[in-house]
C-alpha positions as CSV (number, residue, x, y, z in Angstrom):
1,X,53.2,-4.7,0.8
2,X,52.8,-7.5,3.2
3,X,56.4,-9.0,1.5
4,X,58.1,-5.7,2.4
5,X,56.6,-6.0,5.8
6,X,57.6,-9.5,6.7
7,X,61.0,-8.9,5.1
8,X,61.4,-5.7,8.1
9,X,60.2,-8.0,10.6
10,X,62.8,-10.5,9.3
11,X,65.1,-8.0,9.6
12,X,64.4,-6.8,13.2
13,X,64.4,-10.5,13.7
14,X,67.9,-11.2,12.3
15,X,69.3,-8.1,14.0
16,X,67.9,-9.6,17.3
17,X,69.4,-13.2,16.8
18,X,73.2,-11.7,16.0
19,X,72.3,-9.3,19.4
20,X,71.3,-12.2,21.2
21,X,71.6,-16.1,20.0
22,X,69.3,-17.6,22.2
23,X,66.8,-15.5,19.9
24,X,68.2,-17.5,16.7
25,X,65.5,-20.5,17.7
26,X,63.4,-18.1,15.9
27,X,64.6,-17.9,12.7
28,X,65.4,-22.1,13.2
29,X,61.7,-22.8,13.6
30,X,60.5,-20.0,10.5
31,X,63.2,-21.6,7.9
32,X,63.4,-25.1,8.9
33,X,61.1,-26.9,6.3
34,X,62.3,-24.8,3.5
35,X,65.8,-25.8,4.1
36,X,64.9,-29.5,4.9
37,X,62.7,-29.3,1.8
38,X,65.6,-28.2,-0.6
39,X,68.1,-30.4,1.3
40,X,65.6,-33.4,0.9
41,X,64.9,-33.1,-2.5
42,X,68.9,-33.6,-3.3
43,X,69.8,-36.8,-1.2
44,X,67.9,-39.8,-1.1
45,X,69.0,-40.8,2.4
46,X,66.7,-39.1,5.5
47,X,69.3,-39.6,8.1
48,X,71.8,-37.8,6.2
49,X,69.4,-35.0,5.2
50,X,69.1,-34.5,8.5
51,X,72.7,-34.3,9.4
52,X,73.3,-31.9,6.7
53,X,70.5,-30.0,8.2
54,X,72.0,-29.8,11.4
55,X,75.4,-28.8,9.6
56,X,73.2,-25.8,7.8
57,X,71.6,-24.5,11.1
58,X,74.8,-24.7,13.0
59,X,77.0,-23.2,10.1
60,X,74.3,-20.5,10.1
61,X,74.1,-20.0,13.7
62,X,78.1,-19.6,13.7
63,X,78.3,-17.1,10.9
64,X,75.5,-15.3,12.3
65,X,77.2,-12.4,13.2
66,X,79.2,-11.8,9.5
67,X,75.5,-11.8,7.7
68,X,74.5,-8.7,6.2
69,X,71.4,-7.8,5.4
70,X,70.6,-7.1,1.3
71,X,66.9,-7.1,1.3
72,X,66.9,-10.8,0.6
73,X,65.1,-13.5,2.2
74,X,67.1,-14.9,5.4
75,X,65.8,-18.2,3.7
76,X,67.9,-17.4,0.5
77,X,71.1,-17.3,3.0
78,X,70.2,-20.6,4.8
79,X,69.8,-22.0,1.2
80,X,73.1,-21.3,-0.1
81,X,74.8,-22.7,2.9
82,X,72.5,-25.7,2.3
83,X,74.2,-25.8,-1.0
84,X,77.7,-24.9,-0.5
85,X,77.3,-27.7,2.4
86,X,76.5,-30.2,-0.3
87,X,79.2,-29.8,-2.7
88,X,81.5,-30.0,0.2
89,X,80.3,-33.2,1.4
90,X,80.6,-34.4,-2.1
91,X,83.7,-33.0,-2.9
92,X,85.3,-35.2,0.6
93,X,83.6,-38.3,-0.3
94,X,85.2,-37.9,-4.0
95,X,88.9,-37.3,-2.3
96,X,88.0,-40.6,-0.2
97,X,87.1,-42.6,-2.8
98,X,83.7,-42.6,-1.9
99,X,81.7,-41.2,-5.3
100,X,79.5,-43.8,-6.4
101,X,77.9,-43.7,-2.9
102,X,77.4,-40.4,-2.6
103,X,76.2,-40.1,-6.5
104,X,73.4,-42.5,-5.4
105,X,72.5,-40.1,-2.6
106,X,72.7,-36.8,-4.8
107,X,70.5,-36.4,-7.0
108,X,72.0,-34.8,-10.1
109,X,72.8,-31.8,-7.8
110,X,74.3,-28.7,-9.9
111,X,71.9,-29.4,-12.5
112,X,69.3,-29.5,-10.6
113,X,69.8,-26.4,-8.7
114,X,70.0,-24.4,-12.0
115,X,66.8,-26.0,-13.4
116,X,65.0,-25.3,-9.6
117,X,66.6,-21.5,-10.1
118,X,64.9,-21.3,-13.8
119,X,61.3,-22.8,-12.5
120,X,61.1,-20.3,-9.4
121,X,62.5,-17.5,-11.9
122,X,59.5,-18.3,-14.5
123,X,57.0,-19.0,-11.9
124,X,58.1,-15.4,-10.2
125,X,57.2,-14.0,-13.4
126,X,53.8,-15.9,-13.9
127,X,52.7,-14.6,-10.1
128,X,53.5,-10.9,-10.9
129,X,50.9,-11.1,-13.9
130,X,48.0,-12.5,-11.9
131,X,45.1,-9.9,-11.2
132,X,45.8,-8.1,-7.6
133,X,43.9,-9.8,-5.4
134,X,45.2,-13.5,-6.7
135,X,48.5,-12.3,-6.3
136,X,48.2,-10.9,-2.7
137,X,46.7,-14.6,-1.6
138,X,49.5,-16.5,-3.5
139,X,51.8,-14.4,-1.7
140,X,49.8,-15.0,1.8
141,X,49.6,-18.3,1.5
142,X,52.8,-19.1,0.0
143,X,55.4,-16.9,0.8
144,X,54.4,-15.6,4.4
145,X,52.6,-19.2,5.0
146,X,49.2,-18.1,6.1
147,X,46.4,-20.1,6.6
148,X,43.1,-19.0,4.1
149,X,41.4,-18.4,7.2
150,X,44.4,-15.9,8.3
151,X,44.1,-14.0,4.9
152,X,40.4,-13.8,4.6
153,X,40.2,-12.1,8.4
154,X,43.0,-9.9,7.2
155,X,41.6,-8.7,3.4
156,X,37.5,-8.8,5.3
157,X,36.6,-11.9,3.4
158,X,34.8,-15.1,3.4
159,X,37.5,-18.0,3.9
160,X,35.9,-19.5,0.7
161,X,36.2,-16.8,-1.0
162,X,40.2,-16.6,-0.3
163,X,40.2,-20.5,-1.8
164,X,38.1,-19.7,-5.0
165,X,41.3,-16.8,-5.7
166,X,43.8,-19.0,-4.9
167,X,42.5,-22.1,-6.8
168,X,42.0,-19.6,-9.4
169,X,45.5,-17.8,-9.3
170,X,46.5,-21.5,-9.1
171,X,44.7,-22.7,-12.3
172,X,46.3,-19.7,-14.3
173,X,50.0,-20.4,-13.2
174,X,49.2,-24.3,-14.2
175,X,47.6,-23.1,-17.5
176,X,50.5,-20.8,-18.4
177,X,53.4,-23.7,-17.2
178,X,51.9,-26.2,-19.8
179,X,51.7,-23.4,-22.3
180,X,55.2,-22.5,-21.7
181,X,56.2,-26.2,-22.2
182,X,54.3,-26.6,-25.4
């Protein structure tokens, strides 16, 4: 329930920002680490993480007013600009000659993204068969990025008690990974 909330809020949010830009800061400051976390994973070299970054947000910011809301996260968007951004950069730097440099800064990058797609994929599918209340924290804490002390005040529970669920939704995902792997 809370998903579907956050994702109207998002909405509001996004329709706000292409209104008014000054209001994209935002949407910046709530998708920043996932895109720097997915960008940083793929290149090896922190200064040009961060200038493809700044390419993402700016690319974003520019195209702002051409997004169209389909129910997906805005994060999903920002990520497949992140990833169009990096082929392109490695596309130039193979037209100038420069591939071995920029194969030693990306990481083994369509491969990866498929195998990253395939983990979150299986992992979605794990979550959905946790009992209720495991599932509700995982998605708190995870997806919406609440503190345990945010989620217990909201679901009238002990802050401990929000950790034992999510170390225990935690240990099953872990248990049913290795299973799958076996």
């Amino acid at each position: 329930m809370s998903v579907v909330c956050n994702l109207a809020d998002e909405r509001l949010l996004i329709e706000a920002a292409q209104q008014d830009p000054s209001r994209f800061a935002e949407l910046y400051e709530k998708n920043f680490h996932r895109v720097y976390a997915f960008v940083a994973r793929r290149l090896r070299d922190r200064a040009e993480a961060e200038d493809v970054i700044a390419e993402v947000f700016h690319e974003a910011l520019s195209n702002l007013g051409r997004f169209q809301w389909r129910g997906a996260p805005f994060a999903a968007w920002l990520l497949r600009i992140a990833a169009n951004t990096l082929a392109d950069r490695r596309r130039r730097a193979a037209r100038h000659g420069e591939i071995a440099a920029v194969d030693a800064m990306v990481c083994d990058f369509g491969a990866s993204v498929q195998a990253e797609a395939e983990k979150r994929a299986m992992l979605f599918q794990l979550v959905d068969l946790l009992p209720p209340d495991q599932r509700l924290v995982i998605f708190r804490r995870f997806v919406d990025q609440r503190s345990a002390r945010e989620i217990a005040q909201e679901l009238g529970r002990s802050e401990g008690a929000v950790k034992q669920l999510q170390f225990r939704a935690l240990e099953t995902l872990r248990s049913k990974v290795r299973s799958s792997h076996e």
